[in-house]
N, C-alpha and C positions, 0 to 999 in steps of 0.2 A: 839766620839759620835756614837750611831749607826746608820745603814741606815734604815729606819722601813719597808720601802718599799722594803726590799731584807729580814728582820726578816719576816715580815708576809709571804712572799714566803717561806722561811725557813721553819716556823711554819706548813705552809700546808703542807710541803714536809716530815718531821720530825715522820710525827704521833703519836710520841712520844716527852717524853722533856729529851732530851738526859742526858742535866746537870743535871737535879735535880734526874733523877735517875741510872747513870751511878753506882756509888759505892753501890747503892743497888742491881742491877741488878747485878755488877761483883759477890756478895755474894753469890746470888740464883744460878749462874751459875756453881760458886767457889765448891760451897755442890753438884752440879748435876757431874759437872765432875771434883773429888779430884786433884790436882796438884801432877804430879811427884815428886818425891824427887832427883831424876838426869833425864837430857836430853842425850839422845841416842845417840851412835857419830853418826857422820856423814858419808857417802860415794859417790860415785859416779857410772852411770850408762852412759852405749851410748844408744842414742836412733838415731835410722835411720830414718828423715824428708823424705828423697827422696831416689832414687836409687843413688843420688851423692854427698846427705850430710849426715853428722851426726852429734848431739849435746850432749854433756854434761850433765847428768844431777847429780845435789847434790842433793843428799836426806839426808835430816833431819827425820828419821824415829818416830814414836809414836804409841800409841796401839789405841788411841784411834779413832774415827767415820767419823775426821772430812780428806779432805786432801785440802794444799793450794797451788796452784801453780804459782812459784813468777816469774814473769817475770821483770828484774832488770831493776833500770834506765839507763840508758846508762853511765851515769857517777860516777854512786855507785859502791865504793869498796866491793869486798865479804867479810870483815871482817865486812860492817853495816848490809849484808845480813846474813849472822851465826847470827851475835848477835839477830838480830832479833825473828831469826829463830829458834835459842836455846829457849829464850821464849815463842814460840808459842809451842814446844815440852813439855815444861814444864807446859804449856796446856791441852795436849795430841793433838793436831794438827799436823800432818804430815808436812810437808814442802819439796814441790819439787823447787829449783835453777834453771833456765837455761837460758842464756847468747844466746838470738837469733842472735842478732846485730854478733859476735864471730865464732858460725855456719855458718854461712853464709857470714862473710868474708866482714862486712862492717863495714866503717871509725865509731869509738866510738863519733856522733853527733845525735842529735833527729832529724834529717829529715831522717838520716838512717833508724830509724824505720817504715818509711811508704812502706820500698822496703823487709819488713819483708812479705813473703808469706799467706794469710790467711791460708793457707793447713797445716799450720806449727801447728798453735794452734787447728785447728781440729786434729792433728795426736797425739798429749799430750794430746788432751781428749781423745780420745778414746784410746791411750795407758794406761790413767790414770783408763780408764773404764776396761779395760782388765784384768787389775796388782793388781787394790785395789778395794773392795770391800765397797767404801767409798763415802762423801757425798764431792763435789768435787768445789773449789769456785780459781779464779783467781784472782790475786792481781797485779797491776800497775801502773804505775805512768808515767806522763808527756805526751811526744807524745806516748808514746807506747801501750794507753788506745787504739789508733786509728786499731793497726792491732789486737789486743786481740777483740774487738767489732766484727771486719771484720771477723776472725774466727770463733768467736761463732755462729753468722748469719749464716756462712758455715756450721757448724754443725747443726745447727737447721733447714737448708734446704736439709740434707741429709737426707736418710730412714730411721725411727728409730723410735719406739712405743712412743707416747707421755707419758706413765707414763712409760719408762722408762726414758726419760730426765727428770722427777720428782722427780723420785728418785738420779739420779746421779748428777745431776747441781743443786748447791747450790747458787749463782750468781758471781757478780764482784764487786772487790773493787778497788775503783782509787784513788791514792794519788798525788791531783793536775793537775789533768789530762788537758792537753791540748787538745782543741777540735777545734782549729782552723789549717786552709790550710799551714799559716806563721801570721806575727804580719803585720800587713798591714802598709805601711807609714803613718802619720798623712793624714788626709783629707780622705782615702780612703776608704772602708766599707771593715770589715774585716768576711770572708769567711766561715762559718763552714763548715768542711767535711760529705760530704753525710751518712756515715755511722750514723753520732748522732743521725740525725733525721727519722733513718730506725733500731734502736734497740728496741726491746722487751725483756729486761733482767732485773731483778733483780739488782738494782744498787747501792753501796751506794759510794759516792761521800763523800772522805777525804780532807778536803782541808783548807790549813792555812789559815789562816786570813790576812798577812802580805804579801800578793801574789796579784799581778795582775789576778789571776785567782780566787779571792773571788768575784772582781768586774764584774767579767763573770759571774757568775752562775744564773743572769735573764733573760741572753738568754740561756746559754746550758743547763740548767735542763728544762726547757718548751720545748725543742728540743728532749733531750732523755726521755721526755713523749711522746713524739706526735704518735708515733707506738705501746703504749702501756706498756712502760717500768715503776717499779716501782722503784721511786728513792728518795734513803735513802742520807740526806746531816749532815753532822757532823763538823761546824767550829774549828778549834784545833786553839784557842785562844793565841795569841802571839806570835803562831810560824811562820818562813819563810819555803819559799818551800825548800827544802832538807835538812829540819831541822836534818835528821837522820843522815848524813853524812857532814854533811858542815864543813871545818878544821875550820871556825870563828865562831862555836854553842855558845851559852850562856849557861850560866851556868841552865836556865830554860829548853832549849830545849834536853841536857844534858839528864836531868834529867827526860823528858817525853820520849824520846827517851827509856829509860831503862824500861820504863813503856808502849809502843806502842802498843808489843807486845799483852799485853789485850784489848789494844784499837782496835785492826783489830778482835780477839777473839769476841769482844762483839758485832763488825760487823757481825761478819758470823752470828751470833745468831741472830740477828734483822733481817738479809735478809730473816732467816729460816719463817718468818711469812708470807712473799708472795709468795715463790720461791714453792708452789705446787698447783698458780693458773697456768691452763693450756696455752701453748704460743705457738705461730709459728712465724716466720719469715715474717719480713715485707717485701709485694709484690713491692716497689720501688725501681727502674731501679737506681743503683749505677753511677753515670756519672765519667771516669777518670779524678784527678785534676790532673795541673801539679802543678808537686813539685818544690820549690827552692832549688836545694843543696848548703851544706854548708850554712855560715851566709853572710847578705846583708852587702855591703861595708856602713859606718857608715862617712853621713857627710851633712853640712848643707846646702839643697836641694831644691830646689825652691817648693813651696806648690801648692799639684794638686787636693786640693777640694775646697767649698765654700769660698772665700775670705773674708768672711765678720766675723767678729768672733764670737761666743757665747760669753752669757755674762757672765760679770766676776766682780763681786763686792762680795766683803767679808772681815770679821774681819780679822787688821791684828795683830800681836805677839803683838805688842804695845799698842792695845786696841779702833783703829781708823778704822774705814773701808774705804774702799780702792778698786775702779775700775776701769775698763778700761777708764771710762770716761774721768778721771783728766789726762790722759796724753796725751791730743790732741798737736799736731806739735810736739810729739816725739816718738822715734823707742822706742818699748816696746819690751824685751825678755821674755816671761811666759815660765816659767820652771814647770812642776808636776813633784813631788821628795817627798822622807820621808826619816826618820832618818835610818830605819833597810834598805834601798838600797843600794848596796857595789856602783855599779857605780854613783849613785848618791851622794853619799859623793866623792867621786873621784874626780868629776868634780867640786864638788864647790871652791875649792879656784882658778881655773881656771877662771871661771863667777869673784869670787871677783876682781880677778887681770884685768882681762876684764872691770869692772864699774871700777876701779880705773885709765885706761888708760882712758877709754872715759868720766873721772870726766869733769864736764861743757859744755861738748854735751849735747843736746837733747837725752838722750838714758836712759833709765833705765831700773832693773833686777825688775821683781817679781818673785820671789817663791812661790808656792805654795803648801804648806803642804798637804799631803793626810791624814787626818781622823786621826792624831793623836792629843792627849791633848796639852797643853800648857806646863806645867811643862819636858814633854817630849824632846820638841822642844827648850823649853831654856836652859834645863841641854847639850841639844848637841852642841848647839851654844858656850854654855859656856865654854865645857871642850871637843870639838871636831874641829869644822868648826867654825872659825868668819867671819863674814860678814855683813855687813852696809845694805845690798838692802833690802826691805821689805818681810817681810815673811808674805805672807794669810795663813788664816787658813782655809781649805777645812775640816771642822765636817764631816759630811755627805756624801763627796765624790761628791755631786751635780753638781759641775764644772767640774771633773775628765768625768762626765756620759755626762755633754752637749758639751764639748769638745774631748769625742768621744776619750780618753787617754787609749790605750792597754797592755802599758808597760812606767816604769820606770825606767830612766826618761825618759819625753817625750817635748819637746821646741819648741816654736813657737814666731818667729820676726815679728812683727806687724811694719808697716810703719807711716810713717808721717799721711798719708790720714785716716791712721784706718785699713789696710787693712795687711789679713797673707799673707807674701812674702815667707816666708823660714820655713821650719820645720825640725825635727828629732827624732827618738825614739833611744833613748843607751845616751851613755854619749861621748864627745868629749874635747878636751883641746880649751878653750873658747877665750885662749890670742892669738892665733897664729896670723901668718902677714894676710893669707886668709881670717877666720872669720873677723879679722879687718877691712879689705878692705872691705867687702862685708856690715857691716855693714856701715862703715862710707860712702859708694856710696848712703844706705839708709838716712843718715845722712842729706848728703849735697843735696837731692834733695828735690824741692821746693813743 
């Protein structure tokens, strides 16, 4: 079911209705600029960042107007980047590759890219500015939306004829983009990076539907307006985040995948409607976050926000609703989980085998589905994960938003009294002798 309250934000942001005229728009575009008949090979170039680095760059060459510069995910293979890219050639879209994280000699993780130098992506634009005589748009994904922003700001606050950054910046495309500091524990308010809410660019935001970061974008799009930024949202319906490279795609994301490339094509086109109102650099004082490197150790943690819990009543798979209510004097686990979550599926037979050991405790598992249908949720149970605990059905997402859920999965142990004792975001093995313990101490007290 949809959320209306993130569609009507959509709608404002959209200014257009993407779906209803994408395939007519790709036609008018199609006749404006004819599709090659081959894509150009490829090569590579050095480009000097500093006096002590130098990067790589692949060029996907083209004749035509537009040039795109892809700044990879950290964990995307260069053969989803070619494919892409040959696409976009066939286009007539240029396509520049470069591998910052690699340059610079840092561990392939997404915190790595916040130690990406802003000076980096000013020194690609204006090399870009130098070399081609083209309308010039960057493309990115995950954390690495975060140093590409910080650069362009860089850029935009260096010396330079306002129309000529009109004519040469065409804007930014983010796929998925992460706009937060880290995923904050349960309980905790999660952080966005000063940069979001200090961008004035051209923006069009790509981003799956089957992502934790769909559920972001009512705070991060009102954030990269707040300086002036104009920003373009496109749900890509059914896919997960690195639908392009994922070794477990479906046969859907496949198959969009091979077709993206006109999806980003018909983005640069839509940005071109705002990208020659005039812009400077927003005057807010950047404050340094500290960064987490690497990932946070993953385990079941005493909870350090409001103890009391939102509520929680809703349809369950079976057709009965079902709340917090009805399990007074027992330990309650709530899980938010969906079928398309690899660690989500991971962990559930873990939970199963967990309620089977505490069968006749005071203790029970809810699940609760995130915003997927019915028939969804029971062909998975049927011919994926079995498991007896009640499954809610979160339509809407509603619980996911009052319980304040950044990533999935995400679990919370409610006590005898009513109160959150323990939480975590990621997945864990649910039978171990520890979780047991810890639960049954909740178990046995009065």
């Amino acid at each position: 079911m949809p959320d209306y309250r993130l569609l009507s934000l959509l709608r404002r942001i959209f200014r257009i209705n993407i779906y209803e005229i994408s395939r007519l728009l790709l036609l008018m575009l199609l006749i404006q600029y004819p599709i090659a008949v081959t894509a150009q090979q490829s090569g590579t170039e050095t480009l000097e960042l500093d006096s002590n680095t130098e990067a790589t760059l692949t060029i996907f060459p083209a004749d035509g107007e537009q040039l795109l510069i892809w700044i990879p995910n950290h964990a995307a293979p260069a053969t989803a980047v070619a494919d892409i890219a040959s696409q976009l050639q066939q286009l007539k879209v240029e396509v520049w590759a470069i591998d910052l994280l690699e340059a610079r000699f840092l561990p392939k993780m997404g915190s790595s890219n916040y130690k990406i130098p802003d000076s980096d992506i000013n020194t690609l634009l204006n090399h870009a500015q130098k070399v081609r005589n083209k309308k010039i748009y960057f493309y990115t994904e995950g954390n690495a939306a975060i140093p590409v922003l910080l650069g362009l700001r860089l850029w935009q606050q260096l010396p330079q004829p306002t129309s000529s950054r009109q004519k040469t910046f065409g804007g930014v495309l983010l796929n998925s983009p992460n706009f937060y500091v880290e995923t904050p524990d349960p309980g905790q308010a999660a952080e966005l990076m000063p940069i979001v809410s200090a961008t004035n660019l051209p923006v069009y935001v790509l981003q799956p539907e089957l992502s934790p970061r769909y559920w972001q974008l009512q705070e991060t799009v009102p954030a990269l307006e707040k300086s002036g930024s104009d920003v373009f949202v496109q749900v890509l319906k059914n896919m997960r985040g690195r639908f392009h490279f994922r070794p477990d795609a479906t046969g859907a994301e496949t198959r969009f995948t091979h077709e993206f490339g006109q999806v980003i094509f018909r983005s640069m086109q839509l940005l071109n409607s705002v990208n020659a109102k005039p812009r400077v650099a927003a005057t807010a004082t950047l404050q340094p976050m500290n960064i987490r490197e690497g990932k946070k150790d993953r385990y079941l943690q005493t909870y350090q926000g409001n103890t009391l819990p939102p509520p929680l009543q809703l349809p369950a798979l079976n057709g009965a609703t079902i709340g917090l209510g009805q399990f007074k004097e027992q330990v309650v686990l709530v899980n938010f989980w969906a079928t398309w979550c690899p660690p989500c599926v991971h962990e559930m037979p873990s939970m199963q085998r967990l309620s089977e050991k505490l069968s006749g405790s005071p203790f029970v598992i809810l699940g609760v589905n995130i915003a997927e249908d019915i028939s969804t949720v029971e062909n998975f149970l049927k011919t994926k994960i079995n498991v007896d605990f009640p499954i809610l059905m979160d339509v809407d997402g509603q619980a996911l938003r009052q319980w304040n859920v950044m990533a999935f999965p995400t679990s919370f142990v409610i006590d005898k009294q009513g109160k959150i004792r323990y939480a975590l975001f990621g997945s864990i093995d649910w039978d171990t002798e520890e979780i047991i313990n810890k639960l049954d101490t909740l178990i046995k007290e009065k």
